[in-house]
N, C-alpha and C positions, 0 to 999 in steps of 0.2 A: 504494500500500500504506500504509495508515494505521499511525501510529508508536505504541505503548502509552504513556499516558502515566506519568510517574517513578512508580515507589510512595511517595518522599519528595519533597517539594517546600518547600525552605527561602527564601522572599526579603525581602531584607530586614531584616532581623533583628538588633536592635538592644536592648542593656539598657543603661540607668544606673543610678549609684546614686550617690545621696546620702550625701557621706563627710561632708559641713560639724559643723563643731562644734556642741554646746546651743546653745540662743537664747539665753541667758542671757551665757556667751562669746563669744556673736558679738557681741553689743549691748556688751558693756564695754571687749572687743576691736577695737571698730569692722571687724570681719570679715565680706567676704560669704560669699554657701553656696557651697558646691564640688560638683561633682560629677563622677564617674569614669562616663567611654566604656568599658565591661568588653569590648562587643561594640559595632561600628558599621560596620551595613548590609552583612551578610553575606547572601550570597544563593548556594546549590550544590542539584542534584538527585541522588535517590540511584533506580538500577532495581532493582526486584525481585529479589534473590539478588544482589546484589552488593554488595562491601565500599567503603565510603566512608570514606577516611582524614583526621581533620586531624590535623597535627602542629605543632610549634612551641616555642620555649623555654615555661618557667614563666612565668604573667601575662600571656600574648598571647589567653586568651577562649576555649580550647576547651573545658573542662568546664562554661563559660555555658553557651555552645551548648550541651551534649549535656542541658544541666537543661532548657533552654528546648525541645529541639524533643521531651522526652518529656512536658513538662508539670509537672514539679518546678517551673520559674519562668516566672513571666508576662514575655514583652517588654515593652519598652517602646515598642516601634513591629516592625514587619512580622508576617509569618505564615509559620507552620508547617502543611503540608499531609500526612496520612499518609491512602495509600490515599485520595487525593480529597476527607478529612473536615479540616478546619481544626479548628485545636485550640486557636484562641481563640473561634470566631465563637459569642457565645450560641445562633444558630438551631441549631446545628448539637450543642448538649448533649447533647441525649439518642442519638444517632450516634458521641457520642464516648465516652461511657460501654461501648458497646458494643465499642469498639475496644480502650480498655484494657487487655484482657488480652493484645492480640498484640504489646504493646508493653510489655519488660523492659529493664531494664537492670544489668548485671553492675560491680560497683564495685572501687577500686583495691586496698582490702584487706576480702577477705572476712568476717574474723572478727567486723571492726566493723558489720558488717549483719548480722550473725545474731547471734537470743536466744539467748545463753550457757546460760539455762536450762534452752531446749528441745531436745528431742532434734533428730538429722536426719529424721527419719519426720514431727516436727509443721511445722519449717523448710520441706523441701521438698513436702508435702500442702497449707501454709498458703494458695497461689494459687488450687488444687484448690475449697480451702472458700470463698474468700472470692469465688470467681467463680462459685462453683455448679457444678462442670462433670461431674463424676462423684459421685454417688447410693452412700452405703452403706459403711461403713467397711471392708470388705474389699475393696471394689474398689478404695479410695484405697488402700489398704494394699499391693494389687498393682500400682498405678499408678507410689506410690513406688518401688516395688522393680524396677519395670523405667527408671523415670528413672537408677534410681542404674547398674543396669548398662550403660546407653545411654552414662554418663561415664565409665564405667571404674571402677565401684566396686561393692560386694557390697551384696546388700540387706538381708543383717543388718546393715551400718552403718547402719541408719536406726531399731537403738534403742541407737546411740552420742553423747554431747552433742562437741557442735563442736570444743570443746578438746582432744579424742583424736585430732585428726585435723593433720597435714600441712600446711604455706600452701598446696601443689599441691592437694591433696585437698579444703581447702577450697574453694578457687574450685571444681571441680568438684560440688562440693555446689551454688554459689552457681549455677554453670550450672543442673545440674539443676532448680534453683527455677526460675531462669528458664523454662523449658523445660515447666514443670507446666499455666503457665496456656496451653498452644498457641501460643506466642509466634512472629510471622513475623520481627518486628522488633525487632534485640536492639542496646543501645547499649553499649558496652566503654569504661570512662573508665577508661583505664589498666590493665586488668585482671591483666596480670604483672607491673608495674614493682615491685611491693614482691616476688616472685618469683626463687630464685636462677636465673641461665641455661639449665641444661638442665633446671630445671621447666617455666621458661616455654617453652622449644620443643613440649615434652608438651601443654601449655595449648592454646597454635597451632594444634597438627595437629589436636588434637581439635575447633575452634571447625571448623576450616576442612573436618574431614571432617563435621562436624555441618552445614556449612553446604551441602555439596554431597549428604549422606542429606536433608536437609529443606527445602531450598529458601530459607534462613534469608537474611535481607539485616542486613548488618551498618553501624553508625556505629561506628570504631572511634577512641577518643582516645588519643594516644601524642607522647613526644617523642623514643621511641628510633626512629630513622630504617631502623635492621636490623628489627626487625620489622615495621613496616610497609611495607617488602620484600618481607616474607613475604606479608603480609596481602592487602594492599590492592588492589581492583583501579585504582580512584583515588585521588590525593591531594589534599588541600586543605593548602595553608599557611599558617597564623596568624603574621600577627606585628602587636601591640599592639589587639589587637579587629580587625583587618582580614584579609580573605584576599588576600595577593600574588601566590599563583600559584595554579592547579588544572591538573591534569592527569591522564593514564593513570600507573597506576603507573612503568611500565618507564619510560613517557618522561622522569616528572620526575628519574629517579637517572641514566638517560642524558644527556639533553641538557636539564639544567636552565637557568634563562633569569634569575629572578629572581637578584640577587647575596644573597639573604638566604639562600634557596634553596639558593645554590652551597658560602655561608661554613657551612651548618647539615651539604651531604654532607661539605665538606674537614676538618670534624672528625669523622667517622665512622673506624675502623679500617680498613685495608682491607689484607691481603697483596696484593695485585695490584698496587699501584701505592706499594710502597715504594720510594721513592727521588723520588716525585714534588713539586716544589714544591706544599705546600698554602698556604691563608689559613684562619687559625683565625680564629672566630667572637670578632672584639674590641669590649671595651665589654660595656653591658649594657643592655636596655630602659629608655627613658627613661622616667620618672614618667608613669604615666598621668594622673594627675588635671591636670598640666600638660603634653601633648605637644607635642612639637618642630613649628613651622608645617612646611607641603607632606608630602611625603613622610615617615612618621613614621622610617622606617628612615637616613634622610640622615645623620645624625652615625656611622655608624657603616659607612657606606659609601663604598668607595674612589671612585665613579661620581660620586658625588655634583657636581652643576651646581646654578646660580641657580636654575634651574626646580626642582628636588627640593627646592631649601630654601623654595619661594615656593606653589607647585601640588599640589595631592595627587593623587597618579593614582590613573585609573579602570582597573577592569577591566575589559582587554581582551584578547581573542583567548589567554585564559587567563593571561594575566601582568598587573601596576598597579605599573610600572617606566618613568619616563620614558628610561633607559639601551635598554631595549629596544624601547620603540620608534621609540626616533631612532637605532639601529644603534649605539647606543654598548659593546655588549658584546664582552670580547674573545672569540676563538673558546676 
C-alpha cells in the first residue's frame, strides 16, 4: 500500500543573518563580521489536515521558520516543499504562484495586519480581489458575508472598521481573511498569545472545528505549552535555531525525553500533580551570535557530560540528546 506523501515537506532549513557592525566600524575597530544561526538545519513533515506544532522559549527560531516555509523569507540553505511544489526552486515559479492562495497565514496581533482605514467587507474581500476568485461585487459581497458567519460573526460587520471590534473578534476577522482566498494551508504565529484566556479557548475551538469542516492543515507557533495540548496533533521543539525533540502530541506531554522538553512541561501549571517535585526552567538562552560548543542547551542542563559540552547531537529516533541516548535519563 503506497504511503501519501507529506502535504509539507521542510529539510533542512537554515537562515543567517548578518548582525556585524558598518564597514567603517569594523575597519577602525579592527572587528570581524558576525553572524546569527536564527534557524540551523531544521528539517519536520506536516500530513494533510493535521496540526504541526513548534514550540519553545523566545529567540529559539520558530517565527523564522513559519516566515520561511510560507515564503515571507528566503533561507539561506535547504527547502520548503508544499503540496510537492518547492518554494525556492526558480523552475518551479510559475506552480508556485499558483499555490499562493492556499497558503495564509494568521499573525500574533490582528489589528497590526489590518488597514485601520478599511472597513471588514474591503479586509476580508481583499484575497477574493487580488486572486481573482469570484466575479462581481455582489457575489464578493455574499462571499464576505458568509466568511464572516462561518467565524462567528454577523455580516453586517463587514461595513464596521476594525477598531469596533474585540482582540477575539479580530482574529476572527483575520481568520476569515484567511479563509477568503480557499486557503488548505494556514500558519498561526502565535495567534492568541496577545488574547485574554477564555478568548483564546473561543479562538481554539473554532481553528480546530474549522479544521475538521475543511480539511485545513495547520503550522501552529506557540510557547504556551497548554494550548498546544489543545492543538497539536505533533510537536516540534525549538530550542536556539534547533529542533531537540519531535513527537505525537500526547506522547511529548507524557513521556517527554528531551531534558529541555521536561524543564519547559515542569513549568506549566498543573492541579494534578500538586505537591510534585518540579525543575523550573533555569538560566536563559545563551547568545546566539556566540553559542555554547556541543550541545547548545548544556549550560543549563542538569545531564550535562564532556560529550554535551564537546559534540552537538543529531537527531535521532525523535530526540538530539546525548543523555538519551546513552540511557542517561532518569525515569
Amino acid at each position: 500500500m503506497s504511503v501519501a506523501a507529506p502535504y509539507v515537506e521542510v529539510d533542512g532549513l537554515r537562515r543567517v543573518f548578518d548582525v556585524s557592525k558598518p564597514w567603517l566600524n569594523r575597519v577602525i575597530e579592527r572587528a570581524p563580521r558576525q553572524s546569527l544561526k536564527a534557524v540551523d538545519g531544521v528539517a519536520f513533515s506536516i500530513a494533510r489536515g493535521e496540526t504541526f506544532a513548534l514550540v519553545g522559549e523566545s529567540g529559539s527560531g520558530k517565527s523564522t521558520v513559519a516566515r520561511m516555509v510560507v515564503g515571507l523569507l528566503p533561507p539561506s540553505a535547504g527547502e520548503v516543499r508544499i503540496s510537492g511544489i518547492s518554494m525556492t526552486d526558480p523552475r518551479q515559479a510559475a506552480a508556485r504562484r499558483r499555490l499562493r492562495a492556499r497558503i495564509q497565514m494568521i499573525f500574533q496581533d490582528p489589528y497590526a495586519s489590518m488597514n485601520p482605514r478599511w472597513r471588514v467587507g474591503a479586509i476580508v474581500a481583499e484575497p477574493i480581489r487580488a486572486f481573482d476568485l469570484i466575479q462581481g461585487e455582489a457575489a464578493i459581497r455574499a462571499r464576505v458575508g458568509a466568511l464572516l458567519e462561518l467565524v462567528g460573526l454577523h455580516p453586517d460587520d463587514a461595513r464596521k472598521y476594525p477598531h469596533a471590534f474585540s482582540g477575539g473578534q479580530r482574529q476572527r476577522i483575520a481568520i476569515a481573511r484567511a479563509l477568503a482566498s480557499e486557503a488548505e494551508f494556514l500558519v498561526g504565529d502565535e495567534p492568541t498569545s496577545a488574547l485574554d484566556v477564555s478568548v483564546q479557548a473561543q479562538i481554539l475551538n473554532l481553528m480546530r472545528d474549522l479544521q475538521d469542516r475543511l480539511g485545513l492543515t495547520y503550522l501552529f507557533i506557540s510557547h504556551n505549552l497548554a494550548v498546544v495540548r489543545h492543538m497539536a496533533t505533533r510537536v516540534g521543539v525549538m530550542y536556539l535555531g534547533r529542533l531537540v525533540e519531535v513527537g505525537g502530541g500526547r506522547e511529548i506531554f507524557v513521556r517527554p525525553r528531551h531534558p529541555y522538553t521536561r524543564m519547559l512541561l515542569d513549568a506549566v501549571p498543573d492541579l494534578a500533580h500538586i505537591g510534585r517535585s518540579r525543575v523550573p526552567v533555569a538560566g536563559e538562552i545563551p547568545n546566539p551570535i556566540d553559542p555554547p560548543p556541543g550541545c547548545s542547551f548544556n549550560p543549563r542542563c542538569p545531564l550535562a557530560n564532556a560529550r554535551c559540552r564537546s559534540e552537538v547531537p543529531q537527531l535521532r529516533d525523535g530526540v538530539a540528546c546525548h543523555a538519551a541516548e546513552e540511557g542517561r535519563l532518569p525515569a
